[in-house]
VEXKOLKOL-709028 format. One line per 10 residues: number of its first residue (from 1); their letters; for each residue x, y, z of N, C-alpha, C. Coordinates in steps of 0.02 Angstrom, whole numbers, padded with zeros to 5 digits, always signed. Layout:
N
NUM = a = X/Y/Z/X/Y/Z/X/Y/Z; ...
# end
This chain:
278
1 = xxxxxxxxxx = +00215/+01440/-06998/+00158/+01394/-06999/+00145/+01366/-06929; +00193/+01339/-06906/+00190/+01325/-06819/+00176/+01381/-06782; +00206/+01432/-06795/+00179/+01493/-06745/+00095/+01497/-06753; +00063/+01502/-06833/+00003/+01525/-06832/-00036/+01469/-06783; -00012/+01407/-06793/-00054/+01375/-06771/-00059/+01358/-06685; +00006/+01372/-06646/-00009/+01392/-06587/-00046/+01428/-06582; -00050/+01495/-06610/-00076/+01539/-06590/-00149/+01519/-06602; -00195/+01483/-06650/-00253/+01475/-06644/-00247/+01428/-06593; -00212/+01385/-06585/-00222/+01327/-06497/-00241/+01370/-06439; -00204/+01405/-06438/-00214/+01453/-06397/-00262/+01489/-06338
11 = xxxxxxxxxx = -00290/+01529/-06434/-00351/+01559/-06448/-00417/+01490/-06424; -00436/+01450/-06432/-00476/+01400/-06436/-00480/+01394/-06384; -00427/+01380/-06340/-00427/+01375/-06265/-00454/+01416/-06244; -00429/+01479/-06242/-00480/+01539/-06222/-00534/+01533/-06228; -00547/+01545/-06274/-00615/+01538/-06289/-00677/+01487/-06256; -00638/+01441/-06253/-00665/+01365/-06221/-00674/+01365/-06162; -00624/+01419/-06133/-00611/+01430/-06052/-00669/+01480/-06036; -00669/+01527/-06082/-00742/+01605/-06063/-00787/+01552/-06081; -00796/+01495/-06108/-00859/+01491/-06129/-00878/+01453/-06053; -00831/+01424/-06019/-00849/+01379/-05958/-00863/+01435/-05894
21 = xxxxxxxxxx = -00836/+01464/-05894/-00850/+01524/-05853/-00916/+01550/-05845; -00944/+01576/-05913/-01000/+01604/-05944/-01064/+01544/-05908; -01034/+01490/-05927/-01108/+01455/-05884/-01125/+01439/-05820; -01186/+01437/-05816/-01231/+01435/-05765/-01188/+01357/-05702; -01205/+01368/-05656/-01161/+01311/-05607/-01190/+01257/-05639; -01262/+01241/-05671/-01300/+01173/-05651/-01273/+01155/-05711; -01250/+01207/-05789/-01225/+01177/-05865/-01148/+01159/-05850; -01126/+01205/-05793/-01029/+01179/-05782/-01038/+01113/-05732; -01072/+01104/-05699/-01080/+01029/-05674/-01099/+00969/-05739; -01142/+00993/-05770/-01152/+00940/-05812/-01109/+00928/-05863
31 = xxxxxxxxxx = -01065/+00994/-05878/-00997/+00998/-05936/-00942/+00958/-05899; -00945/+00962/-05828/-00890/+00932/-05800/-00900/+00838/-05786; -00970/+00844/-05774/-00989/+00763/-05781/-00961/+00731/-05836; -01018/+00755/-05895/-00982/+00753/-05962/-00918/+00738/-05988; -00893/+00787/-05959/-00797/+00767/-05986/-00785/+00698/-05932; -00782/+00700/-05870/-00773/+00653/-05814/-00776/+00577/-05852; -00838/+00580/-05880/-00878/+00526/-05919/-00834/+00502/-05997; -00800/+00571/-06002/-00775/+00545/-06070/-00700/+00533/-06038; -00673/+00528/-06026/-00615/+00527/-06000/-00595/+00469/-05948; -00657/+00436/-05921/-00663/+00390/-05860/-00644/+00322/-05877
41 = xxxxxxxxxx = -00652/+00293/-05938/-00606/+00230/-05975/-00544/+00244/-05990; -00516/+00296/-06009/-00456/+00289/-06013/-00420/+00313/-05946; -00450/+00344/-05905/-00431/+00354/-05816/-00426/+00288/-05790; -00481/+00233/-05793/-00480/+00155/-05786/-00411/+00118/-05808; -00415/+00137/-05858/-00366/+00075/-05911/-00289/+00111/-05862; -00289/+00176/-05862/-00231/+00216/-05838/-00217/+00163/-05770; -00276/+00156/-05720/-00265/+00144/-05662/-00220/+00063/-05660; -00276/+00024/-05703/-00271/-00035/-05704/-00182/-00027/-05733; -00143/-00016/-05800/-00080/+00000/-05816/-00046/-00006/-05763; -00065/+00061/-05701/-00013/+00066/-05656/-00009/-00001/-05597
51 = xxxxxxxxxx = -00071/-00022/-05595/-00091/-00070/-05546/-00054/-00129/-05585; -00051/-00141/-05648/-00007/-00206/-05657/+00060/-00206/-05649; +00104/-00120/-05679/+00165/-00116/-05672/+00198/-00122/-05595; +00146/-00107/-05537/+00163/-00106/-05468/+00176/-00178/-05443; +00120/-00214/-05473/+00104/-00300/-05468/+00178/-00335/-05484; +00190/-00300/-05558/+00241/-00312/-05596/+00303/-00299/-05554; +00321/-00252/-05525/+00409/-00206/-05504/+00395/-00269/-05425; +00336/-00279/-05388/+00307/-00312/-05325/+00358/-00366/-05340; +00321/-00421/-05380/+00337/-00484/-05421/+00423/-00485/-05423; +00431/-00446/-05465/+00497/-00453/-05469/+00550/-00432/-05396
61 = xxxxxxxxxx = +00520/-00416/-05369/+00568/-00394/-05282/+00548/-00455/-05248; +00504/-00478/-05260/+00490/-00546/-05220/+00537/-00596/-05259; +00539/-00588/-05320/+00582/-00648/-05343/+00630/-00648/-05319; +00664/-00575/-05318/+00747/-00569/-05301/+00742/-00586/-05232; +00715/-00574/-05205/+00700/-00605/-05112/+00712/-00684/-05128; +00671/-00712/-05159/+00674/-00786/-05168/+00753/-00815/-05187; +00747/-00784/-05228/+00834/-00791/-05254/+00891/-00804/-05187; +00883/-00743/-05165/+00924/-00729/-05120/+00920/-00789/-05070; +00865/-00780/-05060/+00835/-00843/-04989/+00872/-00912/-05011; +00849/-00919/-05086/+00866/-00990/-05105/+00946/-00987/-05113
71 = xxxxxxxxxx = +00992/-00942/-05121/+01057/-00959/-05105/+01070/-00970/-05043; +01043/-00929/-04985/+01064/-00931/-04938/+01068/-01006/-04902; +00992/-01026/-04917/+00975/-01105/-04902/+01010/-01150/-04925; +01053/-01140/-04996/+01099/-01183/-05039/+01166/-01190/-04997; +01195/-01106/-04957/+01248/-01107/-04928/+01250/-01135/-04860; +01187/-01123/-04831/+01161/-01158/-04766/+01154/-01234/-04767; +01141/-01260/-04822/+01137/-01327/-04853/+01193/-01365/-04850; +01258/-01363/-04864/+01307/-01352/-04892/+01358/-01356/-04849; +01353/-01304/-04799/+01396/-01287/-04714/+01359/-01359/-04667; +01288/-01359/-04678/+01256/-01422/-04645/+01290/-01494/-04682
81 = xxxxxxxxxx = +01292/-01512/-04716/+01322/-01564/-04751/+01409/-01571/-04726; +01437/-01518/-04718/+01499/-01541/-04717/+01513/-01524/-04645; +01458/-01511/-04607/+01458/-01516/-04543/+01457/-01585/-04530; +01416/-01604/-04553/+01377/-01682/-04522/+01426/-01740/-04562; +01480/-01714/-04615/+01530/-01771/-04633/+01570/-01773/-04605; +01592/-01703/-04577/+01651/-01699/-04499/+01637/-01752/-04441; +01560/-01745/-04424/+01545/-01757/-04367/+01555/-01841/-04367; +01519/-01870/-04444/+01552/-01931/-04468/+01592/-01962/-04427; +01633/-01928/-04460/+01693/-01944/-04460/+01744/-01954/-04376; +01721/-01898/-04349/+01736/-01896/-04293/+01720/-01951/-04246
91 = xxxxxxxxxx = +01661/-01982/-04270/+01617/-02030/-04238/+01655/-02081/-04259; +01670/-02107/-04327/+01714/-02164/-04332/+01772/-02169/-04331; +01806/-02099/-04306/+01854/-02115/-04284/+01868/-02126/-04199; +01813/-02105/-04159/+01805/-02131/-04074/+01788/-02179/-04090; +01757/-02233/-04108/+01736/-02289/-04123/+01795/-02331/-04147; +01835/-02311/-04193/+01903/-02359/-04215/+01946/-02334/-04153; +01949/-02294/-04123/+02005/-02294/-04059/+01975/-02342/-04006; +01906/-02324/-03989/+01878/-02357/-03934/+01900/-02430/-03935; +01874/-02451/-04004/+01900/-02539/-04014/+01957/-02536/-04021; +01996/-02522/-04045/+02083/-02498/-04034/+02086/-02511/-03960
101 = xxxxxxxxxx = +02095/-02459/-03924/+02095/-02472/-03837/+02070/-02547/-03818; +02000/-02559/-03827/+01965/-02607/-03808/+02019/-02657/-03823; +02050/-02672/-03875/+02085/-02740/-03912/+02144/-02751/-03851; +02180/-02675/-03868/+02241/-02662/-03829/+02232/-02693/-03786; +02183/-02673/-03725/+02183/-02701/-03650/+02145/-02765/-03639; +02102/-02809/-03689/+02104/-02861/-03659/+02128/-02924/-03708; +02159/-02891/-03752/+02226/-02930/-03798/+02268/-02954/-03734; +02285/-03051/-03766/+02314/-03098/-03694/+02389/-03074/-03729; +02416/-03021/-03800/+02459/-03018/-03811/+02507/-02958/-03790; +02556/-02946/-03772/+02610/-02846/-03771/+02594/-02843/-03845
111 = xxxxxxxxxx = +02555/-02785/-03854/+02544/-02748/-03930/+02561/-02691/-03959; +02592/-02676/-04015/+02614/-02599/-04012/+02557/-02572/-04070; +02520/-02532/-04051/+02466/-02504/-04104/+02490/-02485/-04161; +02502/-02477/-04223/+02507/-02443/-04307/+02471/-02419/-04325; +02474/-02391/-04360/+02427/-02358/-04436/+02466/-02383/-04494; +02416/-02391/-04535/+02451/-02394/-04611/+02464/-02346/-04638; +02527/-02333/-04687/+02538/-02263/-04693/+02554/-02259/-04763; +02555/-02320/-04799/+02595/-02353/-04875/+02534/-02408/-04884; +02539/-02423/-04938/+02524/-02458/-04992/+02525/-02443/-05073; +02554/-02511/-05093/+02567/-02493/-05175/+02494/-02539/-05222
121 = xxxxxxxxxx = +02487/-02494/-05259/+02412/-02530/-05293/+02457/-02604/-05333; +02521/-02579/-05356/+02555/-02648/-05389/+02566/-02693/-05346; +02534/-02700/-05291/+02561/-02768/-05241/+02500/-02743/-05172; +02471/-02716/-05197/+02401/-02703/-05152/+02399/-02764/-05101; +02382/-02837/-05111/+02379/-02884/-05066/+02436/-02911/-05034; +02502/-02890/-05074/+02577/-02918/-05025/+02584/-02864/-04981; +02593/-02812/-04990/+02634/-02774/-04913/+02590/-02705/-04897; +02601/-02693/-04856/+02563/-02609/-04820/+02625/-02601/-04795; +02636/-02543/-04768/+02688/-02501/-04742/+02648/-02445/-04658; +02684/-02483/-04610/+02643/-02462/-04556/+02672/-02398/-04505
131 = xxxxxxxxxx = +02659/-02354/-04469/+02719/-02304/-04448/+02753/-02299/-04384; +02770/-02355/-04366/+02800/-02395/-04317/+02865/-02445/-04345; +02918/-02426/-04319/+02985/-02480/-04328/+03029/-02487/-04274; +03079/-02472/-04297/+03134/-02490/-04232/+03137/-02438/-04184; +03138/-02401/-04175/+03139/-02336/-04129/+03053/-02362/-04065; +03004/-02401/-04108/+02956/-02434/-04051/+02961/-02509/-04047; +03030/-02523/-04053/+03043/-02594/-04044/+03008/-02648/-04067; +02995/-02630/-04128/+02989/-02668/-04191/+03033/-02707/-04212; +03028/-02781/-04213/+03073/-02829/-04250/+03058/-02851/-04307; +03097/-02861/-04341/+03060/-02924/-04407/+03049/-02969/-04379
141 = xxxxxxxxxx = +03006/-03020/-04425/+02959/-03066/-04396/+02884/-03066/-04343; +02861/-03025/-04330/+02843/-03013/-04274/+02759/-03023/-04307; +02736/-03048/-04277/+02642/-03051/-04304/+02612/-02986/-04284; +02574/-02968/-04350/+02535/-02917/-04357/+02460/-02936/-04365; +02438/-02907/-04338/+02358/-02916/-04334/+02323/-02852/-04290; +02232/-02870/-04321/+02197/-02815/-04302/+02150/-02839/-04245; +02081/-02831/-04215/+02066/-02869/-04188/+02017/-02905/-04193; +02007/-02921/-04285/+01979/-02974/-04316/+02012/-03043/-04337; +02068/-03018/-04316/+02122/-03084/-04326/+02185/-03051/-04365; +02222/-03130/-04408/+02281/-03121/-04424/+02289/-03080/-04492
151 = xxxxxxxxxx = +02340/-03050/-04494/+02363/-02983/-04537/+02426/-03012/-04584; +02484/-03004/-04572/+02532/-03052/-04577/+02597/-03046/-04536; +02664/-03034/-04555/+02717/-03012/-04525/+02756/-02967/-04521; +02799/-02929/-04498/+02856/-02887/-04511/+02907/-02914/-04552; +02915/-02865/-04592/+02971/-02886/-04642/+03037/-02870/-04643; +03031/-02806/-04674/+03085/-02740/-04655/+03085/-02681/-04625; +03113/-02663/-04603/+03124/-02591/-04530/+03157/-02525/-04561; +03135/-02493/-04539/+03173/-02405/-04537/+03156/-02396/-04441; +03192/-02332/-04428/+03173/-02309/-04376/+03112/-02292/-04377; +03057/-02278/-04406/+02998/-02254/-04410/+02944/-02282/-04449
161 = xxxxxxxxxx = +02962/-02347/-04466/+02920/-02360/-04517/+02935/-02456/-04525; +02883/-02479/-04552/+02874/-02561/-04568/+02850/-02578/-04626; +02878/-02640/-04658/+02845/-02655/-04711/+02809/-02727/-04681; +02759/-02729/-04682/+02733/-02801/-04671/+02693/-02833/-04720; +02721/-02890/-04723/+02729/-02946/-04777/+02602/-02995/-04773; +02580/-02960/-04796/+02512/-02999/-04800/+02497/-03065/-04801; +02451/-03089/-04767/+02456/-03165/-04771/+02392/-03182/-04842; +02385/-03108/-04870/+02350/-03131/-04928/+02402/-03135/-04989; +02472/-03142/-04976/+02525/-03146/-05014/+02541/-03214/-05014; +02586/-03239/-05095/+02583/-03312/-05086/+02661/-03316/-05074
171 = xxxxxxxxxx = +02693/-03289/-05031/+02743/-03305/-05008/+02723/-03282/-04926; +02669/-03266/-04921/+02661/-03280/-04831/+02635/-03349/-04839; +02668/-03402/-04781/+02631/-03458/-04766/+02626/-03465/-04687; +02571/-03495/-04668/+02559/-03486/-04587/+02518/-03564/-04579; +02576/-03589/-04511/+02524/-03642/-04475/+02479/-03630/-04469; +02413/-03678/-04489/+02344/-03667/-04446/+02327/-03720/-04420; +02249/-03726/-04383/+02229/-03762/-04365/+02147/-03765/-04368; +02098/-03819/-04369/+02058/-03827/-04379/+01998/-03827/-04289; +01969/-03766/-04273/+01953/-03756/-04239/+01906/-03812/-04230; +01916/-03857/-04155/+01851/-03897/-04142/+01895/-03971/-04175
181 = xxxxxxxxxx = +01925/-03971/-04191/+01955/-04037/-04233/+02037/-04035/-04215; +02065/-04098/-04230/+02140/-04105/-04220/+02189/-04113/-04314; +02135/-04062/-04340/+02154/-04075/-04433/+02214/-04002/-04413; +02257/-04011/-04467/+02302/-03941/-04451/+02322/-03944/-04524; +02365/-03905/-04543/+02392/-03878/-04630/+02430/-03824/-04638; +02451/-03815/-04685/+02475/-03738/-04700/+02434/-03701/-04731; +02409/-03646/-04714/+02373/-03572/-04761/+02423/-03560/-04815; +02396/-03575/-04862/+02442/-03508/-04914/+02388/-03495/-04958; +02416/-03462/-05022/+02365/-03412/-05084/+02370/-03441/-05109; +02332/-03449/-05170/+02335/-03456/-05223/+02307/-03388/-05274
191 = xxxxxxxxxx = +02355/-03373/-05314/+02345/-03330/-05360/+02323/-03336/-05414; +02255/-03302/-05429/+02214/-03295/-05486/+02197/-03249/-05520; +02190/-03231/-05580/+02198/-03174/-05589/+02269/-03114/-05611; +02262/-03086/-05623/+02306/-03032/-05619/+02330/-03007/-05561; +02394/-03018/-05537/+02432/-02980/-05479/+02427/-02939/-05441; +02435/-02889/-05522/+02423/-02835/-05501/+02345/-02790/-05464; +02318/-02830/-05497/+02233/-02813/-05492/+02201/-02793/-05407; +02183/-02755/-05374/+02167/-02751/-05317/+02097/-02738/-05303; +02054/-02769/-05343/+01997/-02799/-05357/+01984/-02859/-05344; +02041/-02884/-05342/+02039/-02970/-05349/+02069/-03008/-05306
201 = xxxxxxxxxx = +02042/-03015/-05245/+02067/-03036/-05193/+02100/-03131/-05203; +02143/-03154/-05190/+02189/-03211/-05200/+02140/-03269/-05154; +02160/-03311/-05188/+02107/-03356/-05162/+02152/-03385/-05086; +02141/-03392/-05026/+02179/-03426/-04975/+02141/-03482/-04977; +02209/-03549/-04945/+02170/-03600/-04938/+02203/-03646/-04892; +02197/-03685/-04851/+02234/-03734/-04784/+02221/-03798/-04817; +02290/-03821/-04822/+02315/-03884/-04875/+02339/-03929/-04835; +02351/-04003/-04824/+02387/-04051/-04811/+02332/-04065/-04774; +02277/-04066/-04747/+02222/-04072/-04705/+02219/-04154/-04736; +02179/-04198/-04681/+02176/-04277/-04704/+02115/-04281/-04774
211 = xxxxxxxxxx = +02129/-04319/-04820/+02081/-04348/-04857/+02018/-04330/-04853; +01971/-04355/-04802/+01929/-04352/-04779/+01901/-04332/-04700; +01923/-04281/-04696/+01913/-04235/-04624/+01839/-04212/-04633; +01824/-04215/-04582/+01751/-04202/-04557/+01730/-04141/-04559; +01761/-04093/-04606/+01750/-04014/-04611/+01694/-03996/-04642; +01663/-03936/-04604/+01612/-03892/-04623/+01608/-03828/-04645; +01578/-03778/-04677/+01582/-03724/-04699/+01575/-03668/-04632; +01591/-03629/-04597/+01601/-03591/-04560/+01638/-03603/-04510; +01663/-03647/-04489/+01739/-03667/-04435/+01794/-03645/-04453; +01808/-03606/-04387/+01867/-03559/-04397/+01923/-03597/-04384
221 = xxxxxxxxxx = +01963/-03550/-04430/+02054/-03569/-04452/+02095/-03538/-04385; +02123/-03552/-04344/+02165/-03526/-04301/+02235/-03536/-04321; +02281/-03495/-04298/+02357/-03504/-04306/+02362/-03573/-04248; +02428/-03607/-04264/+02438/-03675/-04227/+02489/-03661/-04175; +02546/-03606/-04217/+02603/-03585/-04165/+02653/-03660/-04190; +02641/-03677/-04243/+02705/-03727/-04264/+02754/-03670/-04296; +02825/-03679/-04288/+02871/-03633/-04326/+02889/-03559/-04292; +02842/-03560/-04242/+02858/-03522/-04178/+02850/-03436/-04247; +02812/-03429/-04268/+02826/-03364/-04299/+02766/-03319/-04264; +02717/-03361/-04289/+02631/-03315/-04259/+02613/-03364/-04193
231 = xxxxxxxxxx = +02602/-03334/-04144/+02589/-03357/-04084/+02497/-03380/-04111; +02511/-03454/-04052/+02436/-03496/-04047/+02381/-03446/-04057; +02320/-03473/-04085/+02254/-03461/-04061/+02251/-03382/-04102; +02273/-03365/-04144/+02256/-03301/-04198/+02216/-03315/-04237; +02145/-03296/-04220/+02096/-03315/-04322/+02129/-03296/-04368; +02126/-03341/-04404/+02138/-03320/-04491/+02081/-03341/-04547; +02019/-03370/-04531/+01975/-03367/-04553/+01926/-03419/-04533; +01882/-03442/-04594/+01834/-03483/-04561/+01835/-03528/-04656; +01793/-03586/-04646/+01795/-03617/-04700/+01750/-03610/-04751; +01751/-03596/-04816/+01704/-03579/-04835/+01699/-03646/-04892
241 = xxxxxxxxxx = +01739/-03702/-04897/+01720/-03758/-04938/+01775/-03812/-04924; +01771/-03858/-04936/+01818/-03921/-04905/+01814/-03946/-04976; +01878/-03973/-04986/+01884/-04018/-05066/+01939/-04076/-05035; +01917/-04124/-05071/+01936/-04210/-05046/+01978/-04231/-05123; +02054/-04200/-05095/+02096/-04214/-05158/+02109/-04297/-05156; +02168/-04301/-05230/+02181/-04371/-05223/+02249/-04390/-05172; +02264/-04346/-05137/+02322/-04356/-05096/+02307/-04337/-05021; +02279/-04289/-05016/+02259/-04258/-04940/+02187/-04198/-04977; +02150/-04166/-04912/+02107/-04114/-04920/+02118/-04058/-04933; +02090/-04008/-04958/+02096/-03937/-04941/+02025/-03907/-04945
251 = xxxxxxxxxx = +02057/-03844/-04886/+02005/-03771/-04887/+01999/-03728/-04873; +01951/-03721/-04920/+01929/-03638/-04937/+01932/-03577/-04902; +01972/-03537/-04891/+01957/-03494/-04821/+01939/-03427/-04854; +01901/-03402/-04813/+01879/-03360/-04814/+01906/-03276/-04740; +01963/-03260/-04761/+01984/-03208/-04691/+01935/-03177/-04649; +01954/-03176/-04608/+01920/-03147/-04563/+01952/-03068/-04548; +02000/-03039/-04573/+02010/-02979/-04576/+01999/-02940/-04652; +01980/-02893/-04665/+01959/-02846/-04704/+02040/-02859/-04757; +02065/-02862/-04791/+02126/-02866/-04817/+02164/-02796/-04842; +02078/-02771/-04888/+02079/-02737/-04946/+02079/-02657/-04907
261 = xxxxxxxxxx = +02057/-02668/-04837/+02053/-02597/-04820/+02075/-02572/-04741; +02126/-02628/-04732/+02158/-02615/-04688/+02182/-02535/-04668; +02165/-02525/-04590/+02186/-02437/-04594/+02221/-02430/-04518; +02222/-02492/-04478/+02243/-02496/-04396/+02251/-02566/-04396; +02310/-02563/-04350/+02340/-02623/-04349/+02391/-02649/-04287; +02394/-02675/-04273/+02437/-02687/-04200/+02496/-02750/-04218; +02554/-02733/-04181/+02593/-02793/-04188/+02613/-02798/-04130; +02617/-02877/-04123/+02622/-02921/-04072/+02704/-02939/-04044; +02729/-02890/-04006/+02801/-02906/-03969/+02801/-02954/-03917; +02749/-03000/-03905/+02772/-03045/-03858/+02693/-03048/-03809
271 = xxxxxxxx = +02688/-03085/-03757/+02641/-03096/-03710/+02643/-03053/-03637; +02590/-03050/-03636/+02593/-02993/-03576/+02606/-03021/-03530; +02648/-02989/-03467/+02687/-03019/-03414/+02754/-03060/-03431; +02774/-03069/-03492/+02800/-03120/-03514/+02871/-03078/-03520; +02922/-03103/-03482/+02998/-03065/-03498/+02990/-03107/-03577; +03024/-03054/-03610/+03087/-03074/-03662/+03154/-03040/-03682; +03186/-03081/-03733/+03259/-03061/-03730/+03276/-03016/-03787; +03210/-03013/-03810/+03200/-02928/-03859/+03246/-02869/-03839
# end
């Protein structure tokens, strides 16, 4: 059945073919118009097909370009960012040396520079641990400070290492004095709060002050140098409220060193030019 019917396909063709032959040029031009004509919408639609699938395969090579681009910009993004947190960084750390140096050389005190190298979150405001001890002639006792003021003391020693005791601790107590006035007291803490908490900075405050002293809110607290521990003239803060007890005054201080984020630190072996028997 398939054979016969090739064989008339065939045949038809032939036939179809002598019959195009057989005519005259001006009837095979017009047979060829003719077909041209019948065939010319779906030659169209053909074109248009290929013209969208090209648009189409186009589209999609441009996307993957985009793609690509947009990672690259993500990774370029990315290398830029942690460029510029280096550079940060680098910057605040010439800046904390510079003032470092700066302190060093026109500090009226002999200073030995630290870093903090310890701290415990359970006693966050009593001690730091600095990386300087006896091997840089580190003593106990010795005043520690930055060059916003007072820090607290040396406690205990290794060859390499210090524990110093915070004066936001309520077993640091320090002479002060009332800058501009002849009022003086002891600094100590008072603890509020949870201990442990290092959120919660301890309230300091300069006690035994007279009754009624003439104090104002921003006059700074200096060390007095009574008890010979912290040498004269160290800020330890400024006032941030005066209260008129029934026995003597107190107040409010407010530090003048960072407590909570101490990261450089210097301790004080003595006065410059000054022999000692260290």
């Amino acid at each position: 059945m398939n054979r016969r019917a090739n064989l008339i396909a065939i045949g038809v063709f032939l036939l179809a073919l002598t019959f195009v032959f057989l005519l005259s040029s001006r009837n095979r031009q017009r047979l060829q118009s003719g077909f041209v004509g019948l065939i010319s919408p779906f030659l169209k639609k053909g074109s248009e097909l290929d013209s969208r699938r090209r648009a189409y395969q186009a589209g999609l090579k441009k996307l993957d370009e985009l793609e690509a681009e947009n990672k690259q910009l993500r990774v370029s993004n990315d290398e830029l960012r942690a460029t510029n947190l280096a550079l940060r960084g680098v910057e605040s750390e010439n800046i904390r040396m510079k003032a470092a140096l700066g302190y060093q050389k026109n500090s009226p005190f002999a200073v030995v520079p630290a870093r903090v190298i310890g701290r415990s979150p359970s006693n966050w405001w009593s001690t730091i641990v600095i990386d300087k001890g006896t091997l840089d002639l580190i003593e106990a006792g010795l005043a520690v400070v930055t060059p916003d003021g007072l820090v607290g003391k040396v406690m205990t020693l290794s060859e390499h290492s210090a524990t110093v005791l915070l004066i936001s601790d309520e077993n640091c107590k320090v002479a002060g004095s009332v800058e501009g006035s002849k009022e003086q007291g002891i600094v100590r803490v008072e603890v509020r709060g949870q201990r442990t908490s290092n959120s919660i900075q301890p309230t300091m405050t300069l006690n035994f002050l007279s009754r009624f002293a003439p104090l104002r809110p921003g006059q700074k607290i200096l060390t007095s140098g009574a008890g010979s521990v912290y040498p004269p003239g160290i800020l330890i803060g400024q006032i941030v409220e005066f209260k008129s007890r029934e026995l003597d005054g107190q107040a409010v201080i407010e530090p003048s060193v960072d407590i909570a984020g101490l990261s450089d630190v210097f301790v004080i072996t003595g006065m410059k030019g000054a022999t000692t028997s260290r």
